[in-house]
LOBA-833798 format. One record per residue: residue in one letter; x, y, z of N, C-alpha, C in turn. Coordinates in steps of 0.2 Angstrom, whole numbers, padded with zeros to 4 digits, always signed. Each point is the difference from the previous one (the first is absolute). Example, Ala and Ser with C-alpha at 12.3 -4.5 7.8 and 13.67 -1.06 7.14 Angstrom:
// LOBA-833798
A+0066-0028+0039-0004+0006+0000+0004+0006+0000/S-0002+0005-0004+0004+0006+0001-0004+0005+0003/
This chain:
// LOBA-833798
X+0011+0140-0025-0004-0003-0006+0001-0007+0000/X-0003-0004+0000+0000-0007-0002+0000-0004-0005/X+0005-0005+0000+0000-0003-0007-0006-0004-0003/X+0003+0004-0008-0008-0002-0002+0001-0009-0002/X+0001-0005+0000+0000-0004-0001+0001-0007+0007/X-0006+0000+0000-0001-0007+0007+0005-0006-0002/X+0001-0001+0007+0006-0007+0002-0006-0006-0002/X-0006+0002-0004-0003-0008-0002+0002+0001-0005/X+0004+0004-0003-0001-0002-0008+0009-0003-0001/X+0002-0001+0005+0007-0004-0001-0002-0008+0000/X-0002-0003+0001-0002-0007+0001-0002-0003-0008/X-0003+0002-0004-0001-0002-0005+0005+0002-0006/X+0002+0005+0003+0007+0002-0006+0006-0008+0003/X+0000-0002+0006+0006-0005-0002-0002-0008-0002/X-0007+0002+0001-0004-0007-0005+0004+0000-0007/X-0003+0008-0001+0003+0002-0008+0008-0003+0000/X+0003+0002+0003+0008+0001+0000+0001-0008-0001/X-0004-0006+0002+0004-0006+0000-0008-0004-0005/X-0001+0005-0003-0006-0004-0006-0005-0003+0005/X-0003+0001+0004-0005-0004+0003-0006+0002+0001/X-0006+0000+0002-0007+0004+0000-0001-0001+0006/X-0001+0008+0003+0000+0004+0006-0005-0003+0006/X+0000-0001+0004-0003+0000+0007-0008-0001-0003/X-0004-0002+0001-0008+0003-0001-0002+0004+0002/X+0001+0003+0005-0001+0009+0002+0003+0004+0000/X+0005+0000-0004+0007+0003-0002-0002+0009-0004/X+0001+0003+0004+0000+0008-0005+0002+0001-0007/X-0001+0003-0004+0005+0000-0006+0007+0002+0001/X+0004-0004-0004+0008+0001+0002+0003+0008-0002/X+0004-0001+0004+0005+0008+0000+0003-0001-0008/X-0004+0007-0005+0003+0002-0006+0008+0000+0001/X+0001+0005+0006+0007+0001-0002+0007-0006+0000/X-0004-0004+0006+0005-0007-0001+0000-0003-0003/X-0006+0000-0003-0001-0004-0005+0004+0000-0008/X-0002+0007-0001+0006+0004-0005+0008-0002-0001/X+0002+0002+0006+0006-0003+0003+0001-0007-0001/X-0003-0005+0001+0003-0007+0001-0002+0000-0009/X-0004+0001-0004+0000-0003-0006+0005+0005-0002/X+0004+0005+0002+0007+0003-0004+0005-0004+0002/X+0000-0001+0006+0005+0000+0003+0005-0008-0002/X-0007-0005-0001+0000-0007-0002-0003-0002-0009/X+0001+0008-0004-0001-0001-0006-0005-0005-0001/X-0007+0002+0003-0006-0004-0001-0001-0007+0002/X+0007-0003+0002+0000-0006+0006-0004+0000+0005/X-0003-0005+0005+0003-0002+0006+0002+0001+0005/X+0000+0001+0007+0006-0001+0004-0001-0008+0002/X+0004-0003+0000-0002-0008+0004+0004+0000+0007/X+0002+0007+0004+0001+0001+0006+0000+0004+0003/X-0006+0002+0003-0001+0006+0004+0003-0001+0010/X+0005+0005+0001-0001+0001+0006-0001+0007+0004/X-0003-0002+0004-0005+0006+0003+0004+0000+0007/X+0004+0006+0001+0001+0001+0007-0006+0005+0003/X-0003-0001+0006-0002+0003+0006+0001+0003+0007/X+0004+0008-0003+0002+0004+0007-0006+0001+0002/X-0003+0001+0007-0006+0003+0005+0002+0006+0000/X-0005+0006-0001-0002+0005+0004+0005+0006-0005/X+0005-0001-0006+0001+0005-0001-0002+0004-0005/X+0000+0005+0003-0004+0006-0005+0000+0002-0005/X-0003+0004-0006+0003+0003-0006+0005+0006+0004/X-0003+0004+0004+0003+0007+0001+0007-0003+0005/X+0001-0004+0003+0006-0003+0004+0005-0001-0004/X-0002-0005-0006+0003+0000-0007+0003+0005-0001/X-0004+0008-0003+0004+0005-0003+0004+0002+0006/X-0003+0000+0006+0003+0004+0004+0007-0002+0000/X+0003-0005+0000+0003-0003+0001+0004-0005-0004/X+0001+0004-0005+0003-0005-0007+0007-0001+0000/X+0004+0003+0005+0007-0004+0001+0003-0004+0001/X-0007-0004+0006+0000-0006+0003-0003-0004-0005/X-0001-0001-0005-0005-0003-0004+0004-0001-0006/X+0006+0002-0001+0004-0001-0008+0002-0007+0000/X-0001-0005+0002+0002-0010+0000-0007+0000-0004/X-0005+0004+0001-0006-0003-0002-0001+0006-0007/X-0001+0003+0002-0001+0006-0006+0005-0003-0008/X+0006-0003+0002+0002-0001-0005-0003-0005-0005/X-0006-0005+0002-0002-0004-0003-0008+0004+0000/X-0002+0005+0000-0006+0002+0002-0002+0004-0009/X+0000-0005-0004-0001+0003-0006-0007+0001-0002/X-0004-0003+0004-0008+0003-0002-0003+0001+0009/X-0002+0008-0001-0001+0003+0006-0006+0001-0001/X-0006-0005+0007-0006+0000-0003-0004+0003+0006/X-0002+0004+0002-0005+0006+0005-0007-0006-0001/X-0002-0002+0008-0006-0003+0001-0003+0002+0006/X-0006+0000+0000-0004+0003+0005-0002-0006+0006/X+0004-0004+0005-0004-0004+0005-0007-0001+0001/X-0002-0002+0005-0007-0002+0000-0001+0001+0008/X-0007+0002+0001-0002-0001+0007-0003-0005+0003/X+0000+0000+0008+0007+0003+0003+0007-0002-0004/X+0005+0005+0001+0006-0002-0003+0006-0002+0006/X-0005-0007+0001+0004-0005+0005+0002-0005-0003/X+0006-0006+0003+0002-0003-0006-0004-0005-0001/X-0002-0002+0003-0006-0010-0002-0006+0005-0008/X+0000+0004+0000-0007+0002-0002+0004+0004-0008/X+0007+0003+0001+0003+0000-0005+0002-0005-0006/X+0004-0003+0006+0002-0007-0003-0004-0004-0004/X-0006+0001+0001-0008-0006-0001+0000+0005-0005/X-0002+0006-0001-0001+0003-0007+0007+0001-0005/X+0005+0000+0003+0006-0003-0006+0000-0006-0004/X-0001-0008+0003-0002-0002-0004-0006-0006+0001/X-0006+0006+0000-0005-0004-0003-0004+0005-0007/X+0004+0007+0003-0002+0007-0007-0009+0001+0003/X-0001-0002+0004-0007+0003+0006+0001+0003+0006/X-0005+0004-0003-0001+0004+0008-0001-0003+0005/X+0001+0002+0008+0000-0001+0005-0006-0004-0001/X-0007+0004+0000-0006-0002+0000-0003-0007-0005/X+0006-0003-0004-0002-0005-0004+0005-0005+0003/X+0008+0002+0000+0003-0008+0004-0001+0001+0008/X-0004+0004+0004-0002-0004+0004+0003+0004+0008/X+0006+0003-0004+0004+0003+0007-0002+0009+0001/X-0002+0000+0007-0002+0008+0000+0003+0002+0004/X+0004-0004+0005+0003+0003+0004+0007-0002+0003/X+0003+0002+0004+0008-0004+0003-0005-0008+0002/X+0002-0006-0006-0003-0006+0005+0005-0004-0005/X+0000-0006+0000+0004-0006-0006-0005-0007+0000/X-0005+0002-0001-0004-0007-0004+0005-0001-0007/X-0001-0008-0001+0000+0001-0007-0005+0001-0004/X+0005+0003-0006-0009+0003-0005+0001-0006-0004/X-0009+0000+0001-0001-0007-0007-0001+0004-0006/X-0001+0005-0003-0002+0001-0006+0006+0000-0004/X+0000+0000-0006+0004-0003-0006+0007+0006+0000/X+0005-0003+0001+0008+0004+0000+0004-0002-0004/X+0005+0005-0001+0004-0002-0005+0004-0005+0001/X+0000-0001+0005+0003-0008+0002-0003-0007-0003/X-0006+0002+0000-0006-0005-0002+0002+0000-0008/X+0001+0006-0002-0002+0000-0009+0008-0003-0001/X+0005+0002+0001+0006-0001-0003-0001-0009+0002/X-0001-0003+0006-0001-0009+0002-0003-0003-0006/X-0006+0004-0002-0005-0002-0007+0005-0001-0004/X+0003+0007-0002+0005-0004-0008+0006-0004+0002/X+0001-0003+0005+0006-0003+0003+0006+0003+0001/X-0002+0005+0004+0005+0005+0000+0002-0003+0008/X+0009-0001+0001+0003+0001+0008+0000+0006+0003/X-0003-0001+0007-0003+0007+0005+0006-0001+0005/X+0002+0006+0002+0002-0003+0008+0001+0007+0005/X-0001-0001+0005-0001+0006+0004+0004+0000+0006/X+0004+0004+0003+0006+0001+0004-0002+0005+0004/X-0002+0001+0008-0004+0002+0005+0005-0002+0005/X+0000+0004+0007+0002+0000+0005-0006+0003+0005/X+0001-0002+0006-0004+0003+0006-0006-0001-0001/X-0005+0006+0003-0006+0000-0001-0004+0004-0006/X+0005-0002-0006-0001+0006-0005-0006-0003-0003/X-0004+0004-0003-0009-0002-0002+0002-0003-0007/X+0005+0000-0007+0001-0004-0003+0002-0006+0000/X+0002-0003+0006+0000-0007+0003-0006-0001+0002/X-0005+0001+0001-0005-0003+0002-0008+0002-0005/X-0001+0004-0003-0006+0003-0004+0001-0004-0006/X+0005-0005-0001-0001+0000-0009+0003-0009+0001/X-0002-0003+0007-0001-0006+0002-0002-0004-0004/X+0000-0008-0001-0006-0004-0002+0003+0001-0007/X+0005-0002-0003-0001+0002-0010+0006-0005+0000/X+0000-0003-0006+0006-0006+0000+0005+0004-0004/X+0004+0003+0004+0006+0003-0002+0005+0000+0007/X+0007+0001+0000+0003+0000+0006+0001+0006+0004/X-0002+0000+0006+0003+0007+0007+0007-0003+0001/X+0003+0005+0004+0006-0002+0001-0003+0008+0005/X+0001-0005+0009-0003+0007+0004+0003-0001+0004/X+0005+0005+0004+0004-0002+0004-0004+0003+0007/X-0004-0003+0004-0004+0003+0005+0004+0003+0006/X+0007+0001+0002+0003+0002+0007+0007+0003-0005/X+0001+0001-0008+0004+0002-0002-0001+0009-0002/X+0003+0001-0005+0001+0011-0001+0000-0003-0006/X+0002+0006-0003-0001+0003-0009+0008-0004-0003/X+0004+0000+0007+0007-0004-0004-0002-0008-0001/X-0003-0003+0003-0002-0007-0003-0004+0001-0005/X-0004+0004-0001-0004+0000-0009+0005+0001-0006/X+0005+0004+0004+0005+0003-0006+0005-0006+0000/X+0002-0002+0005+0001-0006-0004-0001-0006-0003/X-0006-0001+0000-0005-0005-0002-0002+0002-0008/X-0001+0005-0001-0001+0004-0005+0006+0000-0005/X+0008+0000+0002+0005-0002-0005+0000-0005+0000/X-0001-0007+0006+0001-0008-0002-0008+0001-0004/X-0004+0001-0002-0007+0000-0007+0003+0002-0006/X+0004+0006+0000+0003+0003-0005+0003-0007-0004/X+0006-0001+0004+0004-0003-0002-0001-0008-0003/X-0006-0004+0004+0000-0006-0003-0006-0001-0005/X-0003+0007-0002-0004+0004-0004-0006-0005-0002/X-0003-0001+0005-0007-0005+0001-0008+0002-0001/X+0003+0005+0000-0009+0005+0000+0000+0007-0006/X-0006-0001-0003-0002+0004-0005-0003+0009+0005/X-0004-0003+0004-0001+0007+0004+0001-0001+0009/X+0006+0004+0001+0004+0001+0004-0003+0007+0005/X-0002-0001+0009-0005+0006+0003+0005+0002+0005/X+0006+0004+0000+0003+0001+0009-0001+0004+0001/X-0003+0002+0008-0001+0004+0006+0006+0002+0004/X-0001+0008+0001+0005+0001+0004-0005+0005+0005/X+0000+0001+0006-0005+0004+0003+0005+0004+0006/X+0007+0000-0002+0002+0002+0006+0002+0010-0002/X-0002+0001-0003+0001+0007+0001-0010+0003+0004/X-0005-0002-0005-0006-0002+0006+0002-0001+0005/X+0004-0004+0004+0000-0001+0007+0003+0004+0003/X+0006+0005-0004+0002+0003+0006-0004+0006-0001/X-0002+0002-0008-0003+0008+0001-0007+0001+0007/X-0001-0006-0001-0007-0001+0006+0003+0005+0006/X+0007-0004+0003+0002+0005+0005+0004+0002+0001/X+0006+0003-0006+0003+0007+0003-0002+0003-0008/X-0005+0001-0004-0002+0005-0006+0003-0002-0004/X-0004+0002-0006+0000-0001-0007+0009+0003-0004/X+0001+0006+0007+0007+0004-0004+0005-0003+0005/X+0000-0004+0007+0003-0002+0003+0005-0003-0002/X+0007+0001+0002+0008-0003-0002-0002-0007+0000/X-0004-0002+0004-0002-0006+0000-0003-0003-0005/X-0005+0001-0002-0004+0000-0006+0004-0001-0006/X+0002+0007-0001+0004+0001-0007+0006-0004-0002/X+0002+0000+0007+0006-0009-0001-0004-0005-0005/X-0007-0002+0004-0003-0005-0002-0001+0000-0009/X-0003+0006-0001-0001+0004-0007+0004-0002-0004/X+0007+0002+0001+0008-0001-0004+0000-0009+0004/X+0000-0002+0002+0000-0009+0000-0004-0003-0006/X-0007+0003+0000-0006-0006-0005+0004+0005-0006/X+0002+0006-0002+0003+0003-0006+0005-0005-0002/X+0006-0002+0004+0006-0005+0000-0003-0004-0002/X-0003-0005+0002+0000-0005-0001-0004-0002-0006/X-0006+0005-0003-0003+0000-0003+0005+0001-0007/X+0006+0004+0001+0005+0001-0006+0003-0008-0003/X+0003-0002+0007+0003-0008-0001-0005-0005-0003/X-0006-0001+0001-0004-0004-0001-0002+0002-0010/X+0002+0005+0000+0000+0003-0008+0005-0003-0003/X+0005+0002+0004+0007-0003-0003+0000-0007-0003/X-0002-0003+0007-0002-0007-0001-0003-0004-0008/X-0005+0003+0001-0003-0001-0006+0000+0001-0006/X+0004+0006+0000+0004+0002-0006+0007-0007-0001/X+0002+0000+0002+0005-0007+0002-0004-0006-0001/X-0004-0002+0002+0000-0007+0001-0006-0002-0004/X-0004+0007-0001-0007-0003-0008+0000+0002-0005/X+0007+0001-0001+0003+0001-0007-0007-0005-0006/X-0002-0006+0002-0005-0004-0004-0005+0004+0000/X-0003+0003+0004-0008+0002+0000-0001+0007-0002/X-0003+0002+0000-0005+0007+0001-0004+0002+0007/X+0000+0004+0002+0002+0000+0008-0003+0008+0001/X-0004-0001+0005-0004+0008+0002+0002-0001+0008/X+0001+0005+0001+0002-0002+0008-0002+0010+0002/X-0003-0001+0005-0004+0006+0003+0004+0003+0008/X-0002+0004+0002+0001+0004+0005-0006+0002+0002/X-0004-0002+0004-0009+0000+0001-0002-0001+0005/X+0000+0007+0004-0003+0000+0006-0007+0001+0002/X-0003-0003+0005-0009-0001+0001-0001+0007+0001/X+0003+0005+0005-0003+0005+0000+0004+0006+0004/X-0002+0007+0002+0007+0004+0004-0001+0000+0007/X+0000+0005+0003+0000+0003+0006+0000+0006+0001/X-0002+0001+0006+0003+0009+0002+0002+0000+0009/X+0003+0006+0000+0003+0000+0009-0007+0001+0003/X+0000-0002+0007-0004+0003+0003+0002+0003+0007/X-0004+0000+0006+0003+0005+0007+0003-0006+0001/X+0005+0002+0005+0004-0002+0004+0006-0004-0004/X+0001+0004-0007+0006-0003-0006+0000-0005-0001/X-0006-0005-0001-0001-0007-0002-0003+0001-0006/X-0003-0007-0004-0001+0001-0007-0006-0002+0001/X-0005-0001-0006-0005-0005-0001-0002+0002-0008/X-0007-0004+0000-0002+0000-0007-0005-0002+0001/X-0007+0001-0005-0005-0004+0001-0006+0006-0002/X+0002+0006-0002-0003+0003+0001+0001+0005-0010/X-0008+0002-0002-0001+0003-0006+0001+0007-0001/X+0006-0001+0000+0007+0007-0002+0005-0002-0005/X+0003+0004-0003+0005-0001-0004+0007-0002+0003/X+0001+0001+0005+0006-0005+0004-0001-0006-0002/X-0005-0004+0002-0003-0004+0000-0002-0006-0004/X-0002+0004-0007-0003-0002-0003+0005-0001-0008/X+0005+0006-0001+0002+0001-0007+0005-0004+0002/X+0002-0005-0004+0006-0006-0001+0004+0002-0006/X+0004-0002+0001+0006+0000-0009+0003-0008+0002/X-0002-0001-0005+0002-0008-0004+0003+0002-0004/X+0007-0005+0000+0005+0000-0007+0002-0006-0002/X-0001-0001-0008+0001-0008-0002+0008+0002-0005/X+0001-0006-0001+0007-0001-0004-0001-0006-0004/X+0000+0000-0006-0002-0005-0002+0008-0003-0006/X+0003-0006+0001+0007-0002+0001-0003-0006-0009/X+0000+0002-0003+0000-0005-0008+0004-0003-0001/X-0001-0008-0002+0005-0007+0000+0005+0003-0006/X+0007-0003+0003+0003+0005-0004+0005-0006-0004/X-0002-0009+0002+0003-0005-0004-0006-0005-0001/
């Protein structure tokens, strides 16, 4: 069964989340998060949203697999089921995450990396003078698709997932930006070839789960000032294929059903 709720309708809910007015093609925002940020922030605000981005991992990997995932689980207070978009490749993901359009409206229908020119949540948060900044390695499609907008990249083109993640706690810490985008794509890399349930893989699983924990930590710690949503939000899953390699791309539930978890961290001086 597939989740009933589309990955366009998260784009407008974190316009909501930081007071701003959504993308111009934006879906209507996710009731459920939406619910959640005005509990969470007792009708406030966030004035800091960070958005981490694992590649490729599943709803059903998640469950399968929830012992490697307790760094992150522990901060995973609202558990939100959404349904990917076709194909469920990342550039076409990523583009429907935040622009809250369909494939057929930002432009991307297949594995390519133009930039999209139609209206992003990058675009909308710049309007109310909101700080953007985007942390990207290698040939990953969110370094390149959301080009051209006067916010900062931070792209390490011959670096891994540890240079973001570093990158990502020097941003934390000199606390410069209102929305905050890091990429990690190396569990993607290896499920491509030794599979989705490979030793190898699931290392990488329990790596974004780790660091994903400390980056919570972090900001429990150090934005003690703000109100602060920080997500777990991957573009889309995967399934095995022959020869015990992985892939994606394809309109199946492996593929398509994602689990999002946000944590949202209220100023507490």
């Amino acid at each position: 069964m597939y989740n009933e709720n589309s990955l366009d309708t998260l784009c407008a809910v974190l316009a909501y989340a930081m007071g701003v007015e959504p993308p111009r093609e934006a879906a209507e925002r996710n009731a459920d998060l939406a619910a959640y940020i005005d509990r969470a922030f007792s009708g406030e605000k966030a004035d800091r949203v960070v958005m981490y981005n694992p590649d490729a991992i599943g709803q059903w990997i998640y469950e399968k697999y929830p012992y490697l995932c307790r760094a992150m689980e522990k901060h995973a207070e609202l558990k939100l089921p959404l349904r990917s978009v076709m194909p469920s490749v990342t550039p076409v993901c990523f583009g429907t995450m935040y622009t809250g359009a369909q494939p057929e409206v930002h432009g991307i229908r297949k594995y390519e990396k133009p930039v999209i020119t139609i209206d992003t949540l990058f675009d909308a948060l710049i309007r109310a003078g909101k700080r953007c900044v985007l942390i990207t390695y290698g040939d990953a499609s969110l370094g390149r698709i959301f080009l051209e907008r006067e916010m900062d990249y931070f792209h390490f083109e011959l670096g891994r997932e540890e240079d973001c993640n570093a990158k990502a706690v020097e941003v934390i810490l000199k606390d410069a930006y209102d929305f905050i985008v890091i990429y990690n794509g190396n569990y993607d890399g290896v499920m491509h070839k030794f599979g989705p349930e490979s030793r190898e893989a699931l290392g990488e699983l329990r790596a974004n789960c780790h660091f994903y924990g400390m980056l919570c930590a972090m900001i429990e710690t150090h934005y003690k000032h703000h109100n602060t949503l920080v997500g777990f939000a991957m573009d889309h899953g995967c399934h095995e294929i022959d020869g015990d390699c992985g892939s994606h791309g394809l309109d199946m539930e492996e593929d398509l059903n994602i689990l999002h978890t946000y944590k949202a961290f209220p100023k507490s001086i």
